[in-house]
N, CA, C and O atoms as a GROMACS GRO file, in nm:
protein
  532
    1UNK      N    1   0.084  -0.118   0.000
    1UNK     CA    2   0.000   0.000   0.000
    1UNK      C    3   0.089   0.124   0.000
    1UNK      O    4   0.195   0.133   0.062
    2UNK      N    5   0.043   0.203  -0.063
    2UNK     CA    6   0.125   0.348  -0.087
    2UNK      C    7   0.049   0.424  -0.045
    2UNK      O    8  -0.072   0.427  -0.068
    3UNK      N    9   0.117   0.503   0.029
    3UNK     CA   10   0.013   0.635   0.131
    3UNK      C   11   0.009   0.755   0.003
    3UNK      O   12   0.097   0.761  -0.083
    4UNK      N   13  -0.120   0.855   0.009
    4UNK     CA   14  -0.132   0.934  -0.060
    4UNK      C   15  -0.028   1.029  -0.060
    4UNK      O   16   0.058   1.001   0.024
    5UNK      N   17   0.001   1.165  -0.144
    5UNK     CA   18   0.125   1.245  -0.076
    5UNK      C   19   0.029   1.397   0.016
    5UNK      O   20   0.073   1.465   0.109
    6UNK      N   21  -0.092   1.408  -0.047
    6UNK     CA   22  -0.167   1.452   0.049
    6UNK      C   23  -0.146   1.457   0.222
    6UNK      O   24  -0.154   1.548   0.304
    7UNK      N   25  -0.106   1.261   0.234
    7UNK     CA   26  -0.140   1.216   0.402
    7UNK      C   27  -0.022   1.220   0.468
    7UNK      O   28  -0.014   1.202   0.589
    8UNK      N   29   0.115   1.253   0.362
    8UNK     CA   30   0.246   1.262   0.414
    8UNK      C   31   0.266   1.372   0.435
    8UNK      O   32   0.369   1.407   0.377
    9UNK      N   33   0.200   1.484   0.515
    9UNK     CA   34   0.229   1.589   0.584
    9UNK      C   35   0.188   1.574   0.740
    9UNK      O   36   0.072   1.541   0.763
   10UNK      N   37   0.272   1.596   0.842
   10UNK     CA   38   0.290   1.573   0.957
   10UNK      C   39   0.309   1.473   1.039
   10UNK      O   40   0.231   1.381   1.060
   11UNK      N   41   0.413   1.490   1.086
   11UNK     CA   42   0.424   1.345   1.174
   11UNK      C   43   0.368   1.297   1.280
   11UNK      O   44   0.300   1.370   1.352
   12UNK      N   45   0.386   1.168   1.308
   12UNK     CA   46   0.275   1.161   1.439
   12UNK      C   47   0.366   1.055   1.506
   12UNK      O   48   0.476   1.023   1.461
   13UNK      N   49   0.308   1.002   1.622
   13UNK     CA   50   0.401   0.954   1.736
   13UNK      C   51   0.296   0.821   1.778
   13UNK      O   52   0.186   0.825   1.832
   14UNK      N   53   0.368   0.716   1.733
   14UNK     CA   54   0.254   0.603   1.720
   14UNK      C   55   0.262   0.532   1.881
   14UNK      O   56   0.345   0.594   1.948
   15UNK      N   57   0.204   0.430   1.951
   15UNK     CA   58   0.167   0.390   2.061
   15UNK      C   59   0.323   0.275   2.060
   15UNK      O   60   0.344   0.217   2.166
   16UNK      N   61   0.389   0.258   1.981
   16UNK     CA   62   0.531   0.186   1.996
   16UNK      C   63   0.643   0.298   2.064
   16UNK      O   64   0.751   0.271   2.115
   17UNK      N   65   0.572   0.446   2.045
   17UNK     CA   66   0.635   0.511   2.087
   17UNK      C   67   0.759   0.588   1.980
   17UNK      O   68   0.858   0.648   2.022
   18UNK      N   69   0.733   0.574   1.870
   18UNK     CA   70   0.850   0.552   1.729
   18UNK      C   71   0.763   0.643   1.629
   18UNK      O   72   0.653   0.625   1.577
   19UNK      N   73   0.855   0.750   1.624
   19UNK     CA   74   0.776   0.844   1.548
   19UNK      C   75   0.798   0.828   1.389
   19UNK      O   76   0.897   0.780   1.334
   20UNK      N   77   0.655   0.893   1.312
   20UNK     CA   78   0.605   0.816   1.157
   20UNK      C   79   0.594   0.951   1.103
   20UNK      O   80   0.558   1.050   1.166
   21UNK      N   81   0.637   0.944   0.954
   21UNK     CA   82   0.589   1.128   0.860
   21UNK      C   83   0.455   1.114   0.864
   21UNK      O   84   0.387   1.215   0.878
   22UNK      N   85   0.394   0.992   0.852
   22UNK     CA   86   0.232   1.026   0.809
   22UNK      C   87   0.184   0.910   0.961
   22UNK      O   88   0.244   0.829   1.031
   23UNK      N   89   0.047   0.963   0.952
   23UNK     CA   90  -0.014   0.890   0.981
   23UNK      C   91  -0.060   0.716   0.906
   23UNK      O   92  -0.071   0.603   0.952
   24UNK      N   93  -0.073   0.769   0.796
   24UNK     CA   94  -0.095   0.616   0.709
   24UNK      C   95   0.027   0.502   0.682
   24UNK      O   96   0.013   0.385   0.647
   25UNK      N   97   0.199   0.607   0.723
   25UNK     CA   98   0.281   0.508   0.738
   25UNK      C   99   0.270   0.450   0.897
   25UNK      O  100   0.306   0.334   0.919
   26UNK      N  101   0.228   0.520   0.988
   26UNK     CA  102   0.240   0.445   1.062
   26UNK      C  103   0.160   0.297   1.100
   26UNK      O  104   0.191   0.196   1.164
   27UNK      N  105  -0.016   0.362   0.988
   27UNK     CA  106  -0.092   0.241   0.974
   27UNK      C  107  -0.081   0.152   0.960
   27UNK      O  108  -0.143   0.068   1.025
   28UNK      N  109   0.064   0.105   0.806
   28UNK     CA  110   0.056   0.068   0.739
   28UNK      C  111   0.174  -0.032   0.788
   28UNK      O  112   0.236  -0.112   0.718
   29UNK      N  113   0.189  -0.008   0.925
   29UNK     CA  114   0.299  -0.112   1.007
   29UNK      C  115   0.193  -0.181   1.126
   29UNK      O  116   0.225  -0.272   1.203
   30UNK      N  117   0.080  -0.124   1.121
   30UNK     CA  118  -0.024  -0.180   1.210
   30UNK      C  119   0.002  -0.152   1.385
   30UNK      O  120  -0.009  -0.222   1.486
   31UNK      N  121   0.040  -0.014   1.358
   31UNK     CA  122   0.085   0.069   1.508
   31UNK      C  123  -0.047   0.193   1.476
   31UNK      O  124  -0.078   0.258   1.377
   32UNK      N  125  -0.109   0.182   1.630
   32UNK     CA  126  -0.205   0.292   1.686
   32UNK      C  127  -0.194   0.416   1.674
   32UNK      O  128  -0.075   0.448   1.669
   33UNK      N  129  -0.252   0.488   1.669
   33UNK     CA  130  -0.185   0.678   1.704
   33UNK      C  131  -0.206   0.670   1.884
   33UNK      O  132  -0.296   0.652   1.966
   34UNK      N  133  -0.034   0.699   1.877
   34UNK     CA  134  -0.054   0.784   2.052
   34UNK      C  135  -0.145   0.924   2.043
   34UNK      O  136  -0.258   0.945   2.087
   35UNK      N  137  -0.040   1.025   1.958
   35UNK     CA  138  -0.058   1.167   1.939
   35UNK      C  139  -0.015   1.202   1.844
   35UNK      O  140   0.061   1.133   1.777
   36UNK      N  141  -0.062   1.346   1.807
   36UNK     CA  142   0.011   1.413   1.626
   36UNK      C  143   0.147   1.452   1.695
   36UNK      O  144   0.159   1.455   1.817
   37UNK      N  145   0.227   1.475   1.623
   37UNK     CA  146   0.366   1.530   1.621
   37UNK      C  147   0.443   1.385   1.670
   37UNK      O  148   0.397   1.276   1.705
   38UNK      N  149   0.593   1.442   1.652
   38UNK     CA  150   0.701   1.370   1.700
   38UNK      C  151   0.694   1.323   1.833
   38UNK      O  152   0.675   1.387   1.936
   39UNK      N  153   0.715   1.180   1.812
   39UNK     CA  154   0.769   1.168   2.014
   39UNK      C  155   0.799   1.201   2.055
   39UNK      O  156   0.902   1.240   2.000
   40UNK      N  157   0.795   1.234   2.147
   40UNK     CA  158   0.859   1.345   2.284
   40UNK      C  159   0.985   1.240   2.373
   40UNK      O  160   0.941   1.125   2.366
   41UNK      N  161   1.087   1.239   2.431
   41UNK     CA  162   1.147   1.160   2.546
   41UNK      C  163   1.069   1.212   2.634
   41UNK      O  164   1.101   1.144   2.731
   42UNK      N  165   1.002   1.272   2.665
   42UNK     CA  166   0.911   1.289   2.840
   42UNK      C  167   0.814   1.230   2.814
   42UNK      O  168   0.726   1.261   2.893
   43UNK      N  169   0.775   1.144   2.728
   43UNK     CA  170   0.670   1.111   2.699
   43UNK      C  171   0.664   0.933   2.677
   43UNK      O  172   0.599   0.869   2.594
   44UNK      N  173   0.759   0.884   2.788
   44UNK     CA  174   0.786   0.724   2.782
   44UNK      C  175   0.751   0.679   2.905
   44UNK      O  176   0.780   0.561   2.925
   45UNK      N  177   0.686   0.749   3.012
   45UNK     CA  178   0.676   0.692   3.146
   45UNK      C  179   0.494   0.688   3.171
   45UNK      O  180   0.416   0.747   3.096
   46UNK      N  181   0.469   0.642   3.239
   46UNK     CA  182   0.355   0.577   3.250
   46UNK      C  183   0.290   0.738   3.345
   46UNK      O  184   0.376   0.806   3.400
   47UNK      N  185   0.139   0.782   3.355
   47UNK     CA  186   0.123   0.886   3.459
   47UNK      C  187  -0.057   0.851   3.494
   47UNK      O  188  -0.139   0.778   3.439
   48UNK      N  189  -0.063   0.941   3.610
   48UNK     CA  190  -0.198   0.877   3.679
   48UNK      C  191  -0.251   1.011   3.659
   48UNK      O  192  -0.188   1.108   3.700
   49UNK      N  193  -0.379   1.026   3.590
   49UNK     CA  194  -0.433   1.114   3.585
   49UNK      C  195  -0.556   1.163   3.730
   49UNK      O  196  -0.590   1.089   3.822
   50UNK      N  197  -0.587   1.270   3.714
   50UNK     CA  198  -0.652   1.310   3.868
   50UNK      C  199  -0.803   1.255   3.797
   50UNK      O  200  -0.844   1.293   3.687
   51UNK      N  201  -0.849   1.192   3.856
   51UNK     CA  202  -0.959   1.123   3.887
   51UNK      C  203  -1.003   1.042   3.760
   51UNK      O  204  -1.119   1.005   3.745
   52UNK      N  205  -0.876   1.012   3.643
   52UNK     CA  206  -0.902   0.957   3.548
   52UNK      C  207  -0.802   0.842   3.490
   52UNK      O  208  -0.784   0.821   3.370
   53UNK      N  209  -0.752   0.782   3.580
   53UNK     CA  210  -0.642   0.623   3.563
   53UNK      C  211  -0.547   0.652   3.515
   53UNK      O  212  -0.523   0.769   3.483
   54UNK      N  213  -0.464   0.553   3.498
   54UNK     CA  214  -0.351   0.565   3.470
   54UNK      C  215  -0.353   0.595   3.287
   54UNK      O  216  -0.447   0.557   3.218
   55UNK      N  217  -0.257   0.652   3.243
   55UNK     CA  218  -0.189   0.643   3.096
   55UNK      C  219  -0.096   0.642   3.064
   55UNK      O  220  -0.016   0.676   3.151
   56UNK      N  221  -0.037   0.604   2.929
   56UNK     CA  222   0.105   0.536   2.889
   56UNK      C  223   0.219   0.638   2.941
   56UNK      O  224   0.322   0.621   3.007
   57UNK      N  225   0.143   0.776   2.869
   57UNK     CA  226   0.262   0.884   2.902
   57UNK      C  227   0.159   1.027   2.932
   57UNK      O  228   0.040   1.041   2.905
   58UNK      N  229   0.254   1.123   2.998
   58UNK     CA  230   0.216   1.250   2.958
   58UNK      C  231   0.140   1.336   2.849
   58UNK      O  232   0.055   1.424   2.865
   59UNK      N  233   0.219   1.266   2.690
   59UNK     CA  234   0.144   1.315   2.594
   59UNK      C  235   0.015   1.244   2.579
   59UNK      O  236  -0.079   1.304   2.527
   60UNK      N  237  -0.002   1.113   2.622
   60UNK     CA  238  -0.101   1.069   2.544
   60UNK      C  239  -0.244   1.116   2.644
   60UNK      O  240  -0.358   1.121   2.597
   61UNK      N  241  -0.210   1.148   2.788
   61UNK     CA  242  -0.271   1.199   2.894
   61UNK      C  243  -0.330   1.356   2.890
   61UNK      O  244  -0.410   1.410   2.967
   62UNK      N  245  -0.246   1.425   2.743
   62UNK     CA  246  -0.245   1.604   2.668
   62UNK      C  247  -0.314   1.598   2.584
   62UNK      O  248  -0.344   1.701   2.525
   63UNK      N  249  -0.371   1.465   2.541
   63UNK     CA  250  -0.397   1.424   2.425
   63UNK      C  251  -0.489   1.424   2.426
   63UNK      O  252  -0.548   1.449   2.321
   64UNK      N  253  -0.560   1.395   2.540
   64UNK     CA  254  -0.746   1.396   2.584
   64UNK      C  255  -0.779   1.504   2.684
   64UNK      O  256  -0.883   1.508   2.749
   65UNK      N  257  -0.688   1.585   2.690
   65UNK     CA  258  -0.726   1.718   2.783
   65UNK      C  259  -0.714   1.633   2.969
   65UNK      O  260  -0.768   1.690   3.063
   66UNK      N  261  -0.671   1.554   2.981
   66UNK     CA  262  -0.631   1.542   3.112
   66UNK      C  263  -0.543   1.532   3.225
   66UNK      O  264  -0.424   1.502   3.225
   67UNK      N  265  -0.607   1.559   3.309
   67UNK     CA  266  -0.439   1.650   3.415
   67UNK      C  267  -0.380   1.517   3.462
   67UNK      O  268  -0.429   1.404   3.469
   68UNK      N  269  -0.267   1.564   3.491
   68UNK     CA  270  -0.167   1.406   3.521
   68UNK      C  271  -0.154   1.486   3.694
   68UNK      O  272  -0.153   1.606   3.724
   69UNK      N  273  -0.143   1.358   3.785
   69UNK     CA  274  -0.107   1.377   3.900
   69UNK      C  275   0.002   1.401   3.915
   69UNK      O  276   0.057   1.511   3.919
   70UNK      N  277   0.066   1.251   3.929
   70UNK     CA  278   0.204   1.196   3.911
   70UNK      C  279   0.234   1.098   3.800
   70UNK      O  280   0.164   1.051   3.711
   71UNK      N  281   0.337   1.086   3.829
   71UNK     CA  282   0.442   0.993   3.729
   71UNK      C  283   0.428   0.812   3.784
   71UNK      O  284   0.476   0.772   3.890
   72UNK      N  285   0.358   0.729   3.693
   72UNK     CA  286   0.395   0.562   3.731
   72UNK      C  287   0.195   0.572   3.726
   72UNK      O  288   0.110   0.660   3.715
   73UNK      N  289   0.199   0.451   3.740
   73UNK     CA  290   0.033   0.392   3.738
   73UNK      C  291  -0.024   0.453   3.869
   73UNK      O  292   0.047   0.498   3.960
   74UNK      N  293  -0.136   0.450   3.869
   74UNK     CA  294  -0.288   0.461   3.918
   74UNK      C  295  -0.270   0.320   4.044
   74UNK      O  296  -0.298   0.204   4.014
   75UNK      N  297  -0.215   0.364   4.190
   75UNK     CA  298  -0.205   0.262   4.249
   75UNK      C  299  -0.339   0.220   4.360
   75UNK      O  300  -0.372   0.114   4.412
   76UNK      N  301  -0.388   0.345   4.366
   76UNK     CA  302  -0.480   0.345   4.499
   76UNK      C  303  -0.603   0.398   4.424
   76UNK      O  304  -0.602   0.431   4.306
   77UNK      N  305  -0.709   0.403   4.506
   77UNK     CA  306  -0.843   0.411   4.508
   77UNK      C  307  -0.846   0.542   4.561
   77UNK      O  308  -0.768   0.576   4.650
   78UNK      N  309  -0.963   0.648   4.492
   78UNK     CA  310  -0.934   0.750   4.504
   78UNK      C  311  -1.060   0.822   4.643
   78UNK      O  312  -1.168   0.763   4.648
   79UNK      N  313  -1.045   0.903   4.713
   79UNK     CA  314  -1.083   0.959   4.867
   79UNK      C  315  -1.111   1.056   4.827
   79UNK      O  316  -1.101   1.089   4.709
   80UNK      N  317  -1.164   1.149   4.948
   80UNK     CA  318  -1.139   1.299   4.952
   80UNK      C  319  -1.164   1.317   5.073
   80UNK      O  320  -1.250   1.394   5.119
   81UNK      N  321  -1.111   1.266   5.117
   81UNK     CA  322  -1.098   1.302   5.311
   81UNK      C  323  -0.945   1.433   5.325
   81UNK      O  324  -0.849   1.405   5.254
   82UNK      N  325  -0.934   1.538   5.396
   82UNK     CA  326  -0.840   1.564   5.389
   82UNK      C  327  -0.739   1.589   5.503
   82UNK      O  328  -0.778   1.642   5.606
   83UNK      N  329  -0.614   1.553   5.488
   83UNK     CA  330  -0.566   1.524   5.591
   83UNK      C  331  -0.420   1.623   5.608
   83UNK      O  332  -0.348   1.662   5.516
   84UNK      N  333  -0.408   1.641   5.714
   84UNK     CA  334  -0.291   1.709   5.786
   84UNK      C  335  -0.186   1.677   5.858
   84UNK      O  336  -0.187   1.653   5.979
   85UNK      N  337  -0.038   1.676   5.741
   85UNK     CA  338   0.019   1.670   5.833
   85UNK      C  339   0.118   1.751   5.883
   85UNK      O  340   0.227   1.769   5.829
   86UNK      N  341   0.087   1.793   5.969
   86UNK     CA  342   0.148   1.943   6.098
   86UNK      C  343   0.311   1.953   6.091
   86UNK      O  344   0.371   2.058   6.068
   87UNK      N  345   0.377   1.819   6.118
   87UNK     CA  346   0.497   1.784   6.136
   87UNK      C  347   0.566   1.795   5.991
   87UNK      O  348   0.681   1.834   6.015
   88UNK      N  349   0.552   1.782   5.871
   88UNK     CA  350   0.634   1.822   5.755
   88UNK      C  351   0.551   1.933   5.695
   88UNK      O  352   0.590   1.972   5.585
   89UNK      N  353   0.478   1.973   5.730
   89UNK     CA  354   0.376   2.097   5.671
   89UNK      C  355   0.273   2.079   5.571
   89UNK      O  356   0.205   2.167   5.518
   90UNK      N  357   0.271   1.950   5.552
   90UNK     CA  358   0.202   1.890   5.420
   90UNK      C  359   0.124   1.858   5.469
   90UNK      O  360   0.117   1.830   5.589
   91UNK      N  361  -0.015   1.849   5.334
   91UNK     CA  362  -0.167   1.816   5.373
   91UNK      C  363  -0.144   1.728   5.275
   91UNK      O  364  -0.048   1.723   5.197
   92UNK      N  365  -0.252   1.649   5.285
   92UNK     CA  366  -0.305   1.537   5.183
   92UNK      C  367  -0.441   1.492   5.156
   92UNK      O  368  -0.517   1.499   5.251
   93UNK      N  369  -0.516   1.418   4.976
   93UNK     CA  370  -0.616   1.419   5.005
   93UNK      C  371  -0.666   1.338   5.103
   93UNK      O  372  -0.757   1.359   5.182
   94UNK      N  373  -0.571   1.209   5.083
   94UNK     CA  374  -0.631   1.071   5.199
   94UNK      C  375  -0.469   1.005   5.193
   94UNK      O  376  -0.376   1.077   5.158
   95UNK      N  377  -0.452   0.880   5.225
   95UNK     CA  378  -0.380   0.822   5.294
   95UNK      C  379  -0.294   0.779   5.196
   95UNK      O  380  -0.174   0.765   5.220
   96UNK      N  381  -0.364   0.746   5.036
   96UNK     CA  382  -0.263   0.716   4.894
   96UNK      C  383  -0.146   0.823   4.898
   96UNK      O  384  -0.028   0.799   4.924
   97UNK      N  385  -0.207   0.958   4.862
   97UNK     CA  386  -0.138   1.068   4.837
   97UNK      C  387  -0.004   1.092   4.994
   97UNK      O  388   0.065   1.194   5.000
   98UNK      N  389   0.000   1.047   5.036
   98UNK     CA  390   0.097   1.052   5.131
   98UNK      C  391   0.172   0.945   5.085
   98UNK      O  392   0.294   0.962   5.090
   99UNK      N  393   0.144   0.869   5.053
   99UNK     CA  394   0.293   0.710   5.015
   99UNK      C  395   0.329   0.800   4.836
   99UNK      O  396   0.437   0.788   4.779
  100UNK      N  397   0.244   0.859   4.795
  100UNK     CA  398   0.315   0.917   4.680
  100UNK      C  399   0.363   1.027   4.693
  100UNK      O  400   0.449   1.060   4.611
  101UNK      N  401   0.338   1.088   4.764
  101UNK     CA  402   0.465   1.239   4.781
  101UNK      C  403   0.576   1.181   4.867
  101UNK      O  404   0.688   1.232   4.862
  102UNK      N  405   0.554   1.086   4.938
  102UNK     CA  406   0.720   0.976   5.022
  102UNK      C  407   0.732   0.919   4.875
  102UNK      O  408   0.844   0.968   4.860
  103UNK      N  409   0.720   0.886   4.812
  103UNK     CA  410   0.783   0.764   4.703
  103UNK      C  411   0.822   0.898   4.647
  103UNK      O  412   0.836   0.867   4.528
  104UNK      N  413   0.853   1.047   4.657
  104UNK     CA  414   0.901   1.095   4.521
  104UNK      C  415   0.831   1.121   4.361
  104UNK      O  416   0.881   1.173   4.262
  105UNK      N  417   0.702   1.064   4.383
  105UNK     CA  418   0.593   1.066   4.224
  105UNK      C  419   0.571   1.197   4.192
  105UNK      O  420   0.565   1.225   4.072
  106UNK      N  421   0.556   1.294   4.284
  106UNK     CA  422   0.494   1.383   4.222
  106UNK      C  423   0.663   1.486   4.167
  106UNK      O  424   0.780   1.477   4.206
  107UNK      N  425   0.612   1.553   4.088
  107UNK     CA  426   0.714   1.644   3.974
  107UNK      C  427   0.680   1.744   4.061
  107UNK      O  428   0.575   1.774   4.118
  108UNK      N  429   0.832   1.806   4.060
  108UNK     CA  430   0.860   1.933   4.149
  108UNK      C  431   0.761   2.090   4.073
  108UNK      O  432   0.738   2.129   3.959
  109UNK      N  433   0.740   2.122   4.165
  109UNK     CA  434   0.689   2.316   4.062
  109UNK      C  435   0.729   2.411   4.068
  109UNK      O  436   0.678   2.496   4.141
  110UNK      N  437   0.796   2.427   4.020
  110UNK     CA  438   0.853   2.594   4.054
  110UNK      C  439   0.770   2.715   4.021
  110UNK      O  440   0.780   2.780   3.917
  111UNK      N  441   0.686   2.739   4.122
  111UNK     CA  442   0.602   2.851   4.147
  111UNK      C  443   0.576   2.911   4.309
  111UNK      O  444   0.581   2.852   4.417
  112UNK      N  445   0.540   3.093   4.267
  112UNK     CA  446   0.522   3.107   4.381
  112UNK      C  447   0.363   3.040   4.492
  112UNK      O  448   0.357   3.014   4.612
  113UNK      N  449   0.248   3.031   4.373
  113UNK     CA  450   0.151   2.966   4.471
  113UNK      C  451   0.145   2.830   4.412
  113UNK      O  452   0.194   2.800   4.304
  114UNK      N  453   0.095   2.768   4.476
  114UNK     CA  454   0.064   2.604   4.419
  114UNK      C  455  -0.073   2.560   4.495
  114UNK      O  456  -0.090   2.603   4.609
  115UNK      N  457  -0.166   2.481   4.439
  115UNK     CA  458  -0.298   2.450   4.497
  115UNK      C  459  -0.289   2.289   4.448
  115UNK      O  460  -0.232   2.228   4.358
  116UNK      N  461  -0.377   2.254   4.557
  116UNK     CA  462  -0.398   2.065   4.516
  116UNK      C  463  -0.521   2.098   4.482
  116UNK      O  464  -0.596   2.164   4.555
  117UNK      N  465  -0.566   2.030   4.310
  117UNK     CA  466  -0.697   2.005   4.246
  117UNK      C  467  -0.806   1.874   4.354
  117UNK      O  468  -0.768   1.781   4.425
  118UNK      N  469  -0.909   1.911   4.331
  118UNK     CA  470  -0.987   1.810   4.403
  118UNK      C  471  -0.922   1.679   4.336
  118UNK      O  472  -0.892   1.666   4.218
  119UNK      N  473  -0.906   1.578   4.448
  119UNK     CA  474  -0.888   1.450   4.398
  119UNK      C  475  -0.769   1.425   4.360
  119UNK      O  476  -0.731   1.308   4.352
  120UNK      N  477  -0.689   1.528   4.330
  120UNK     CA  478  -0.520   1.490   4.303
  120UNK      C  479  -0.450   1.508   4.414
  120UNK      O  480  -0.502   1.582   4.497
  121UNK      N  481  -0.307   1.446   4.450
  121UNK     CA  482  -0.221   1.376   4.532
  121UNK      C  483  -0.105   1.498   4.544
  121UNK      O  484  -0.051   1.512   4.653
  122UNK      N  485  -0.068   1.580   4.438
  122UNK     CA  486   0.038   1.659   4.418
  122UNK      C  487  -0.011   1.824   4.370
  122UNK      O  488  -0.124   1.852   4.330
  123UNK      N  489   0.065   1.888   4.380
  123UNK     CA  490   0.015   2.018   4.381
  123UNK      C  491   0.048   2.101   4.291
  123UNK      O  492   0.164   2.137   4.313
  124UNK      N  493  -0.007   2.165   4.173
  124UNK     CA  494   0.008   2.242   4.075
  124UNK      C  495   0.031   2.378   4.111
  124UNK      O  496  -0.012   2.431   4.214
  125UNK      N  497   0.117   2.446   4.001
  125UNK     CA  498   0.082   2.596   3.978
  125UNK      C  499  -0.001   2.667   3.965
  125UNK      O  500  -0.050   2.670   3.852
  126UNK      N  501  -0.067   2.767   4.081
  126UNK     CA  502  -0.193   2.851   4.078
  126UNK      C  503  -0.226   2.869   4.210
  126UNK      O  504  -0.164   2.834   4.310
  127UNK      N  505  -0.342   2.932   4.196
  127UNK     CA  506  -0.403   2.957   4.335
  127UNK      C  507  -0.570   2.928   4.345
  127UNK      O  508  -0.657   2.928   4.257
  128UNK      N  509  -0.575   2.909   4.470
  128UNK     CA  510  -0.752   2.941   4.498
  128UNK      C  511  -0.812   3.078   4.560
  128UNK      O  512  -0.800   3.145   4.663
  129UNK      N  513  -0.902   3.080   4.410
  129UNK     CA  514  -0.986   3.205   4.488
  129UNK      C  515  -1.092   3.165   4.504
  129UNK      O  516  -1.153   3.086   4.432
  130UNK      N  517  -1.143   3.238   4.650
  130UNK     CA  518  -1.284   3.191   4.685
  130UNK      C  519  -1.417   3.241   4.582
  130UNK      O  520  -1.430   3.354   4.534
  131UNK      N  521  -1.494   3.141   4.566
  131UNK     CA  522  -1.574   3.180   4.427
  131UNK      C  523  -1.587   3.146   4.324
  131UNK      O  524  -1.689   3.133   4.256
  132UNK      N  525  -1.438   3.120   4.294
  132UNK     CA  526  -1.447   3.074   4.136
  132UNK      C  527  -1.447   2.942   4.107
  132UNK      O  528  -1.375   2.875   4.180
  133UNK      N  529  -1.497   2.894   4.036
  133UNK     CA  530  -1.592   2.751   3.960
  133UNK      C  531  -1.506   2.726   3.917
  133UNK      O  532  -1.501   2.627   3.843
   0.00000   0.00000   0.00000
């Protein structure tokens, strides 16, 4: 099969992880679409999205508009109890999110405010204002 030259504009980044000029070459090896464009290297580790399981990588997690917690699979069952702890200054949602900020999962932020999203383990760039939806 010969791909059109139409379909040989842009590359895409197939689920082997091995980036293709077209989409139809990558078909045509019987590999999935991760995402459009080139593979990324940040984009080979497995991540747990906030209230939506685990996925292969980062991109493929950008790919459906969803926020990544941390880095590695979806280990625990998700809470919203919230908890305090006084002695390292850290809060948490429930009892998971504490063995994953000790294991190191969550990605550092360099910002001045940071807020934990409902249901996620690690804490993003931004703030809460009272009010807003």
């Amino acid at each position: 099969m010969k791909c059109p030259k139409e379909d040989s504009v842009g590359a895409v980044c197939g689920e082997d992880n091995q980036s293709y000029e077209s989409e139809c070459e990558m078909l045509k090896r019987g590999v999935k679409l991760a995402y459009k464009g080139l593979c990324k290297k940040n984009c080979q580790s497995e991540v747990c999205g906030i209230e939506s399981g685990t996925y292969a990588s980062r991109c493929h997690a950008n790919e459906v508009n969803a926020h990544v917690d941390y880095y590695g699979r979806c280990e625990y069952h998700f809470k919203s109890a919230l908890m305090k702890d006084n002695e390292r200054g850290s809060s948490f949602e429930d009892e998971r999110c504490e063995m994953v900020y000790e294991n190191g999962r969550c990605s550092s932020v360099k910002c001045e405010a940071t807020v934990l999203p409902p249901g996620a383990c690690c804490p993003i760039c931004g703030e809460y204002r009272e009010g807003m939806i």
